[in-house]
C-alpha positions, 0 to 999 in steps of 0.5 A: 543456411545457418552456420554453427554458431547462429544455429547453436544461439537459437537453440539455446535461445528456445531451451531459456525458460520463459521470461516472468512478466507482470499480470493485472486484472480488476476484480470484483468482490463484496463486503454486505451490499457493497460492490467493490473494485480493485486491481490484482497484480502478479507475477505469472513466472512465480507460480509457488505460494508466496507472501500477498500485499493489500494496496490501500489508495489515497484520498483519490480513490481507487485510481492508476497510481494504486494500480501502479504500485501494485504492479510494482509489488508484483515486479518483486514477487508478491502478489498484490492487491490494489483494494477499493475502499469507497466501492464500485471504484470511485473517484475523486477529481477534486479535494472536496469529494475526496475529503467526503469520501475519505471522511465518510469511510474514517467515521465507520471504522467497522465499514472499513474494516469489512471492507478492508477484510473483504479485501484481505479475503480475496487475496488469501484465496488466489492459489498463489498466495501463502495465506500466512504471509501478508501484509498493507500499505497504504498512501495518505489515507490509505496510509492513515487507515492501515494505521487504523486497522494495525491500532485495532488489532488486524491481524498481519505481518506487517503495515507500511504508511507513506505520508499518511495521517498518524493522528487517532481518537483510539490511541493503541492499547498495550498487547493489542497491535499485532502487526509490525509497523513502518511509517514514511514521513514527510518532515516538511508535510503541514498535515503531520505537524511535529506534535503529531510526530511526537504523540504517534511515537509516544502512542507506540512505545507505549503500547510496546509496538514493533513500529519503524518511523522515518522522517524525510527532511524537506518532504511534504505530503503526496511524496511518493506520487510523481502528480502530487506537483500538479494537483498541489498547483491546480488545487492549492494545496501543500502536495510536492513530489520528492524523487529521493524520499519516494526511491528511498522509503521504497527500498526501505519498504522492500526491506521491510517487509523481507524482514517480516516475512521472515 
């Protein structure tokens, strides 16, 4: 027989709420006659309306890493959605047909907004997302295309870009950004040269932009991703992982985006 104490611990132990625990699933859903793919992530414990963040993938495409980060998101209360930008969810295995990807959806920006929307659509309609509160962010190009969208006048709390590309040919115009923006940058990153740094900054200010811009000395592009070491390896190119800038913009992120939801 259970004695006192042993019998009083399992009786507590089955009063206790059950514990909250990550859900994903992919999904399905259009823009005109595109079918696309993402990855929705929640927390099935956090059940009252609250603020839903769009996951825009890197030059890869729609891959584990987005679906991670997604998770991740979902681990501090949001609901969140890892988008597919090239449809039906494909991907790259090598820079070659990830730069054609990534170039063919940048050169129709209203393609990729449809798709961005059809996305933000999806995510407004889950029961437990407040559909006034939300926001993106975007890694590489995906971070460069939230940046796109933000310079076009998406309409959302707020943008993060992790070493994504700050370059445009439709800088933004006084009044027209309406979300608040934060940009992690690798200072070390050869694809955004210090020039380019300089007229992205100049571009905010005067536009009369809410923007944030920090600037990790020593990191180079992909920081974030822990595989960005060996693809720089495999393929040549300048990606390295960087453990202390991807903690940090991290947390400087969750910051954020309290801040703008606020």
């Amino acid at each position: 027989m259970l004695n006192k104490t042993a019998a009083t611990l399992i009786l507590l132990f089955l009063s206790l709420p059950a514990l909250a625990e990550v859900q994903g699933k992919t999904v399905e859903y259009t823009a005109g006659d595109t079918v696309l793919k993402g990855y929705m992530a929640w927390d099935d414990a956090n059940t009252q309306p609250h603020p839903g963040v769009l996951v825009v993938h890197e030059w890869w495409g729609h891959n584990d890493y987005s679906r991670k980060r997604a998770e991740m998101l979902a681990g501090l209360g949001y609901t969140a959605l890892a988008l597919d930008m090239y449809g039906d969810g494909k991907q790259a295995s090598h820079p070659d047909d990830a730069g054609k990807f990534a170039g063919a959806v940048r050169k129709n920006m209203d393609v990729a907004e449809a798709r961005f929307n059809a996305a933000l659509d999806l995510l407004k309609q889950q029961p437990n997302v407040d559909s006034t509160q939300l926001a993106a962010i975007g890694y590489c190009f995906g971070g460069g295309l939230v940046l796109e969208l933000a310079r076009r006048g998406l309409d959302i709390d707020a943008v993060a870009s992790f070493h994504g590309s700050l370059g445009t040919q439709t800088p933004a115009q006084q009044g027209a950004v309406k979300t608040r923006i934060a940009v992690f940058n690798g200072a070390d990153d050869p694809m955004s040269k210090p020039e380019l740094v300089k007229a992205f900054k100049e571009e905010m200010d005067k536009a009369g932009v809410d923007y944030l811009f920090v600037d990790y000395p020593g990191a180079k592009h992909a920081f974030t991703n822990p595989e960005a070491d060996e693809l720089g390896v495999k393929f040549g190119l300048p990606l390295q992982y960087n453990a202390e800038a991807d903690k940090d913009s991290w947390a400087r992120m969750q910051v954020f985006l309290k801040e703008s939801f606020n």
